[in-house]
N, C-alpha and C positions, 0 to 999 in steps of 0.2 A: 888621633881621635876618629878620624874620619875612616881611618884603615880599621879602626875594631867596631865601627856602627857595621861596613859594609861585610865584617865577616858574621857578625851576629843574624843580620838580614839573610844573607849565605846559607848560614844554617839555617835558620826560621823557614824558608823558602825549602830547601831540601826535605825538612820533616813535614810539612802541610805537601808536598807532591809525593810526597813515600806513602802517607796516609788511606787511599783510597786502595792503592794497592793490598795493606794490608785488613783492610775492611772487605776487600773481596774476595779474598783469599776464605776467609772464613763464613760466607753466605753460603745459607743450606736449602736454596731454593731448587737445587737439581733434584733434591729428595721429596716426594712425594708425603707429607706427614701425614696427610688423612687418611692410609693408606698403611695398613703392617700387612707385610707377607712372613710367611713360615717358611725357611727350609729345612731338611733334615741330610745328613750328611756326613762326611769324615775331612777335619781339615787338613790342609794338603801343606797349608804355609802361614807361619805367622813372622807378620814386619815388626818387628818390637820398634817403631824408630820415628821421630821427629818428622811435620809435626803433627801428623798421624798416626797411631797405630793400624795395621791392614789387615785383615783374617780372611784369609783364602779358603775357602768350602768347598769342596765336589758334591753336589748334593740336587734334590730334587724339589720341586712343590710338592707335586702329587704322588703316589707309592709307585705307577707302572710309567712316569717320566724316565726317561733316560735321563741319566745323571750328567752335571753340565757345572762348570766351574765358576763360582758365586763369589765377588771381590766386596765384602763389607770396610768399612771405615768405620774407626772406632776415635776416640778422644785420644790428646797425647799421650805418651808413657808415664809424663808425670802427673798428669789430672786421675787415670786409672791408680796409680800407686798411692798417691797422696789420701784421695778420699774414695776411690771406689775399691780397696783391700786387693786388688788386680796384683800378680805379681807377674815376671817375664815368662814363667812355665804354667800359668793359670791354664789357659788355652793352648796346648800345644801340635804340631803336626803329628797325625795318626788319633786324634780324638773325635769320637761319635758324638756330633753334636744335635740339639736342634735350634736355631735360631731364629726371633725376631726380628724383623726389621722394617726399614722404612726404603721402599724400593726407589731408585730414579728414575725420575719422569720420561726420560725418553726411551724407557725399555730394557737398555743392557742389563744383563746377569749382573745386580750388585745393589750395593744400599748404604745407607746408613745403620750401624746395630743399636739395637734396641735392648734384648735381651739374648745370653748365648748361655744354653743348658747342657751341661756335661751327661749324655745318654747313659752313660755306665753309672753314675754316683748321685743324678737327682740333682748334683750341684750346680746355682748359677751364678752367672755373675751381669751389670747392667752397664749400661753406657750412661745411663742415668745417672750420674754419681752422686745428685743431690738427692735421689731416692736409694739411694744403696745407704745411703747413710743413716737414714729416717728407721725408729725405731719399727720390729713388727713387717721389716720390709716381706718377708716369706709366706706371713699368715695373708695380706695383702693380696699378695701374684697368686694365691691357693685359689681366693674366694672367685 
Protein backbone atom coordinates (compact mmCIF):
# COMPACT_ATOMS: atom_id res chain seq x y z
CA UNK A 1 0.00 0.00 0.00
CA UNK A 2 2.52 2.28 1.15
CA UNK A 3 4.69 1.40 -2.29
CA UNK A 4 1.61 2.52 -4.56
CA UNK A 5 0.62 5.89 -2.27
CA UNK A 6 4.53 6.76 -2.92
CA UNK A 7 4.47 6.03 -6.71
CA UNK A 8 1.12 7.88 -7.27
CA UNK A 9 2.67 11.12 -5.34
CA UNK A 10 5.84 10.34 -7.75
CA UNK A 11 3.77 10.97 -10.43
CA UNK A 12 1.64 13.73 -9.15
CA UNK A 13 4.94 15.68 -8.19
CA UNK A 14 6.40 15.00 -11.79
CA UNK A 15 3.36 16.36 -13.68
CA UNK A 16 2.87 19.72 -11.36
CA UNK A 17 6.99 20.45 -12.13
CA UNK A 18 6.73 19.52 -16.03
CA UNK A 19 3.64 22.10 -15.86
CA UNK A 20 5.40 25.47 -15.97
CA UNK A 21 7.58 24.41 -18.39
CA UNK A 22 4.95 23.66 -20.73
CA UNK A 23 2.97 26.84 -19.92
CA UNK A 24 6.06 28.66 -21.07
CA UNK A 25 6.75 27.25 -23.73
CA UNK A 26 3.74 28.60 -25.26
CA UNK A 27 3.88 32.55 -23.85
CA UNK A 28 3.69 35.04 -26.77
CA UNK A 29 5.09 37.87 -24.91
CA UNK A 30 8.21 38.17 -27.06
CA UNK A 31 5.77 39.40 -29.89
CA UNK A 32 4.73 42.74 -29.81
CA UNK A 33 0.65 42.43 -30.55
CA UNK A 34 -0.05 46.24 -30.70
CA UNK A 35 2.09 46.36 -33.28
CA UNK A 36 1.59 44.45 -37.16
CA UNK A 37 4.38 45.05 -39.56
CA UNK A 38 4.18 44.21 -43.38
CA UNK A 39 6.80 42.37 -45.37
CA UNK A 40 6.88 41.68 -48.91
CA UNK A 41 9.10 39.11 -50.28
CA UNK A 42 9.86 35.53 -51.68
CA UNK A 43 9.95 32.61 -49.16
CA UNK A 44 13.10 30.91 -49.05
CA UNK A 45 12.05 27.96 -46.56
CA UNK A 46 9.10 26.43 -44.98
CA UNK A 47 9.47 24.10 -41.54
CA UNK A 48 6.23 22.12 -42.00
CA UNK A 49 7.16 20.51 -38.20
CA UNK A 50 6.11 20.36 -34.49
CA UNK A 51 5.41 22.41 -32.55
CA UNK A 52 5.66 25.21 -34.73
CA UNK A 53 5.30 25.77 -38.16
CA UNK A 54 8.47 28.43 -39.43
CA UNK A 55 8.22 30.51 -42.71
CA UNK A 56 11.41 31.97 -43.79
CA UNK A 57 10.88 35.28 -46.02
CA UNK A 58 13.65 37.25 -47.76
CA UNK A 59 11.87 40.26 -48.01
CA UNK A 60 11.74 44.01 -47.05
CA UNK A 61 9.55 46.73 -45.07
CA UNK A 62 9.98 49.44 -47.33
CA UNK A 63 10.42 49.15 -51.51
CA UNK A 64 14.40 50.69 -51.58
CA UNK A 65 15.25 48.19 -48.17
CA UNK A 66 17.76 45.86 -48.99
CA UNK A 67 16.21 42.59 -48.66
CA UNK A 68 17.00 40.62 -45.22
CA UNK A 69 15.80 37.37 -43.99
CA UNK A 70 12.45 37.38 -41.89
CA UNK A 71 11.74 34.06 -39.54
CA UNK A 72 7.87 34.03 -38.76
CA UNK A 73 6.21 31.51 -36.44
CA UNK A 74 3.01 30.16 -37.30
CA UNK A 75 0.57 27.56 -35.16
CA UNK A 76 1.33 23.80 -35.24
CA UNK A 77 0.77 21.69 -38.45
CA UNK A 78 -2.16 20.24 -37.03
CA UNK A 79 -3.98 23.63 -35.75
CA UNK A 80 -3.31 25.06 -39.53
CA UNK A 81 -4.62 21.65 -41.18
CA UNK A 82 -7.38 20.88 -38.87
CA UNK A 83 -9.16 24.51 -38.96
CA UNK A 84 -7.24 27.03 -40.72
CA UNK A 85 -7.76 24.77 -44.71
CA UNK A 86 -3.55 25.23 -44.56
CA UNK A 87 -2.18 22.25 -46.34
CA UNK A 88 2.01 21.40 -46.32
CA UNK A 89 2.40 23.09 -50.16
CA UNK A 90 -0.10 26.24 -49.19
CA UNK A 91 3.03 28.32 -48.67
CA UNK A 92 5.90 27.06 -50.25
CA UNK A 93 9.74 28.09 -51.12
CA UNK A 94 10.04 30.27 -54.32
CA UNK A 95 6.52 32.03 -53.49
CA UNK A 96 5.88 35.93 -53.64
CA UNK A 97 4.40 36.79 -50.67
CA UNK A 98 3.30 39.68 -48.60
CA UNK A 99 2.91 39.19 -44.97
CA UNK A 100 1.52 40.27 -41.72
CA UNK A 101 2.69 40.11 -38.64
CA UNK A 102 3.40 40.71 -35.16
CA UNK A 103 7.14 41.68 -34.79
CA UNK A 104 9.44 40.75 -31.52
CA UNK A 105 10.14 43.03 -29.18
CA UNK A 106 13.57 43.09 -29.14
CA UNK A 107 14.04 43.93 -32.76
CA UNK A 108 15.29 40.77 -34.59
CA UNK A 109 14.07 40.12 -38.24
CA UNK A 110 10.90 37.78 -37.27
CA UNK A 111 7.36 37.52 -35.81
CA UNK A 112 4.68 36.08 -35.11
CA UNK A 113 2.15 35.54 -38.56
CA UNK A 114 -0.73 37.03 -38.74
CA UNK A 115 -1.79 37.01 -42.32
CA UNK A 116 0.43 35.58 -45.53
CA UNK A 117 -0.79 36.64 -49.12
CA UNK A 118 0.22 34.64 -52.16
CA UNK A 119 1.36 37.88 -54.67
CA UNK A 120 0.71 35.95 -57.80
CA UNK A 121 -3.05 34.50 -56.94
CA UNK A 122 -4.55 37.17 -54.26
CA UNK A 123 -4.76 33.99 -52.19
CA UNK A 124 -4.37 34.08 -48.36
CA UNK A 125 -4.26 32.30 -45.63
CA UNK A 126 -4.29 33.35 -41.54
CA UNK A 127 -2.71 32.13 -38.29
CA UNK A 128 -5.87 33.15 -36.93
CA UNK A 129 -7.62 29.90 -37.35
CA UNK A 130 -10.60 30.96 -35.27
CA UNK A 131 -11.04 33.65 -38.04
CA UNK A 132 -10.38 31.63 -41.06
CA UNK A 133 -13.15 29.72 -40.04
CA UNK A 134 -15.67 32.57 -39.52
CA UNK A 135 -18.08 32.97 -42.27
CA UNK A 136 -17.36 36.21 -44.94
CA UNK A 137 -13.76 36.00 -43.70
CA UNK A 138 -12.37 37.71 -47.20
CA UNK A 139 -15.15 40.49 -47.61
CA UNK A 140 -13.93 41.30 -43.94
CA UNK A 141 -9.89 41.66 -44.59
CA UNK A 142 -11.31 43.71 -48.20
CA UNK A 143 -13.20 46.36 -46.01
Amino acid sequence: MKHKIFTRLAAFAIVISASPLALAHHATTMFDRDKVMTITGVVKEVQWTNPHVGIFVTGTLKDNDTPALWVLEVSSPGNLTRAGNWTRSSVKAGDKVSVDFWPLRNGSKGGYLKKVTLTDTGKFYTADIRAQESPNLEEREQK
